[in-house]
N, C-alpha and C positions, 0 to 999 in steps of 0.2 A: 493739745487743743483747748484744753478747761483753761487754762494760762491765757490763750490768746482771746477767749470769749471776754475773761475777767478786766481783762485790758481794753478789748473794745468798747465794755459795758462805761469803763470809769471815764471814758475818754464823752462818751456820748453823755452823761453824767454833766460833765465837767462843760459842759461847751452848749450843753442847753434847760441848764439850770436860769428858773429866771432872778432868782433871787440874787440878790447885791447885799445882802447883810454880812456876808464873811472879809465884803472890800474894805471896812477899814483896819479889820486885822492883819489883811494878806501887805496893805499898805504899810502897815504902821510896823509890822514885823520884818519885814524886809529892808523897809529903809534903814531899820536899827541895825541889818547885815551891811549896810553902807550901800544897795544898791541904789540909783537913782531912782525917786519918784518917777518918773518921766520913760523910765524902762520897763516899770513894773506893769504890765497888762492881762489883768485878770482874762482866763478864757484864750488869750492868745498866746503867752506867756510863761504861763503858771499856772502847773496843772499837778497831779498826784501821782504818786509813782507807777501806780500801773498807768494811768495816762499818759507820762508820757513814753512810756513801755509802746505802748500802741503807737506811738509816733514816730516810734525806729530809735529812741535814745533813753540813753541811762542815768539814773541819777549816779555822779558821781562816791567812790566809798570815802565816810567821812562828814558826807552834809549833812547837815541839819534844817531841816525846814520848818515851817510854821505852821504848828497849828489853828487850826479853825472849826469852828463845831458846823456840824450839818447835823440832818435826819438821816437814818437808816429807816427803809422802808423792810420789814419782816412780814413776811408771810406762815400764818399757822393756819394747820388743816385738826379739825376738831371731830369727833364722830357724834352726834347726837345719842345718847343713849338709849332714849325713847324710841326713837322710827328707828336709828341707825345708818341714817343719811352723815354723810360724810360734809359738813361747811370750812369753808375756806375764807378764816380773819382775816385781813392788813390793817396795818398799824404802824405808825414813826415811834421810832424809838430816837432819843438826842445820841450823838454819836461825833465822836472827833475826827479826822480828817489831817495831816500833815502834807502840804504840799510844795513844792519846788518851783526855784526859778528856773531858767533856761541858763543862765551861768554857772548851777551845780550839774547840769546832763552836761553829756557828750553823746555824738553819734555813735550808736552800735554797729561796728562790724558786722559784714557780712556771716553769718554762720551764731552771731552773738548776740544773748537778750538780756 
């Protein structure tokens, strides 16, 4: 079940992220795999491995995809030593990202993730 939350988490991630700063890496890296500009569609396309896990398909063994930097959003729970109240940080930490075209997946079988 933990597998299938982590999958639906990256897929939701991935599809309603508003930023556009990773588009001309995911461009500029894929065309260099020979795919066509024209086929590359960020968000509809080309997504991360648990994403597209969430989508019913596999990256194929073997690919190699392109990285991209994002945020990691961390959450820490701190205890006040004073009162002894429990506070709860967030914070972005930078964080890498390798994500896949739709020409390295295949659909998964039934019974298969």
């Amino acid at each position: 079940m933990i597998a299938q939350e982590i999958a639906s988490e990256a897929l939701t991630r991935a599809t309603t992220s508003p930023s556009l700063a990773n588009y001309p890496a995911i461009f500029e890296g894929f065309t260099a795999k020979g795919i066509a500009p024209q086929e590359i569609r960020p968000r509809e396309n080309v997504f991360t491995f648990h994403a597209w896990k969430a989508l019913g398909r596999r990256v194929r063994k073997g690919e190699h995809g392109v990285k991209v930097a994002t945020l990691k959003t961390v959450t820490k729970r701190e205890r006040d030593e004073k009162s002894g109240e429990e506070k709860v940080k967030s914070f972005s930490l930078p964080w890498t990202a390798t994500v896949f075209h739709i020409s390295q997946t295949e659909a998964c079988r039934p019974g298969q993730s």
